[in-house]
C-alpha positions, -999 to +999 in steps of 0.1 A: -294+373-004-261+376-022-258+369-060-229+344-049-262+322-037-286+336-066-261+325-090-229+314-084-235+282-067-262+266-094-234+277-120-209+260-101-226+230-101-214+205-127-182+234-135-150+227-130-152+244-099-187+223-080-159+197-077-133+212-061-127+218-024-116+250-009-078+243-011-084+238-045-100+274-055-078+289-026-047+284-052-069+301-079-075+332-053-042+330-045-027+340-078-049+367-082-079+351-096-112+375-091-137+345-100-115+320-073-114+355-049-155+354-054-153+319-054-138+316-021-159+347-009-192+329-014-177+292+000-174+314+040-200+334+033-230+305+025-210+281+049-209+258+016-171+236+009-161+260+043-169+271+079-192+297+078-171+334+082-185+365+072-153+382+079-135+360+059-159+366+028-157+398+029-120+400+029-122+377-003-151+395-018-127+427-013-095+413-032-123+400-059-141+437-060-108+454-064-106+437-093-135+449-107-157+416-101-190+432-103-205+404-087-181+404-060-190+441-056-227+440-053-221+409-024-200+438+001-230+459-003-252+436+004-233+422+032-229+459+047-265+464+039-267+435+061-247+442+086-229+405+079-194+407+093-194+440+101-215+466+112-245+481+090-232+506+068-249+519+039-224+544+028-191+515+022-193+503-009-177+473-027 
């Protein structure tokens, strides 16, 4: 389980961001934002405000973890852990 559904999601909830759809914290990612990067991340991973895409939260998860999100990081271990989106790997880290 990623900490995007541990703890993300019940923060999100009554945030500014609980509200807002995925075009709407896409413009935050889009500028650079880690926290709208890991935002996005966890919307395609869970399948939660956005189709369910692995691929597409890791990608996210990536821009957010190059960043330094720590959050963000622990999620592409996890999801390599997991093999979610890609192949099991438990030497790639986030």
């Amino acid at each position: 389980m990623s900490l995007f559904k541990l703890f993300a999601i019940p923060l999100l909830i009554g945030s500014t961001l609980s509200a807002q759809t995925l075009a709407d914290v896409r413009k935050l990612a889009d500028k650079g934002n880690p926290d709208g990067q890991f935002a996005v991340g966890g919307m395609y991973e869970t399948g939660q405000g956005a189709p369910q895409n692995y691929e597409e939260a890791m990608r996210w998860y990536r821009k957010a973890a190059d960043q330094g999100h720590s959050a963000a990081m622990v999620n592409l271990d996890l999801m390599y852990g997991q093999g979610e989106g890609v192949p099991v790997d438990l030497v790639e880290k986030g």
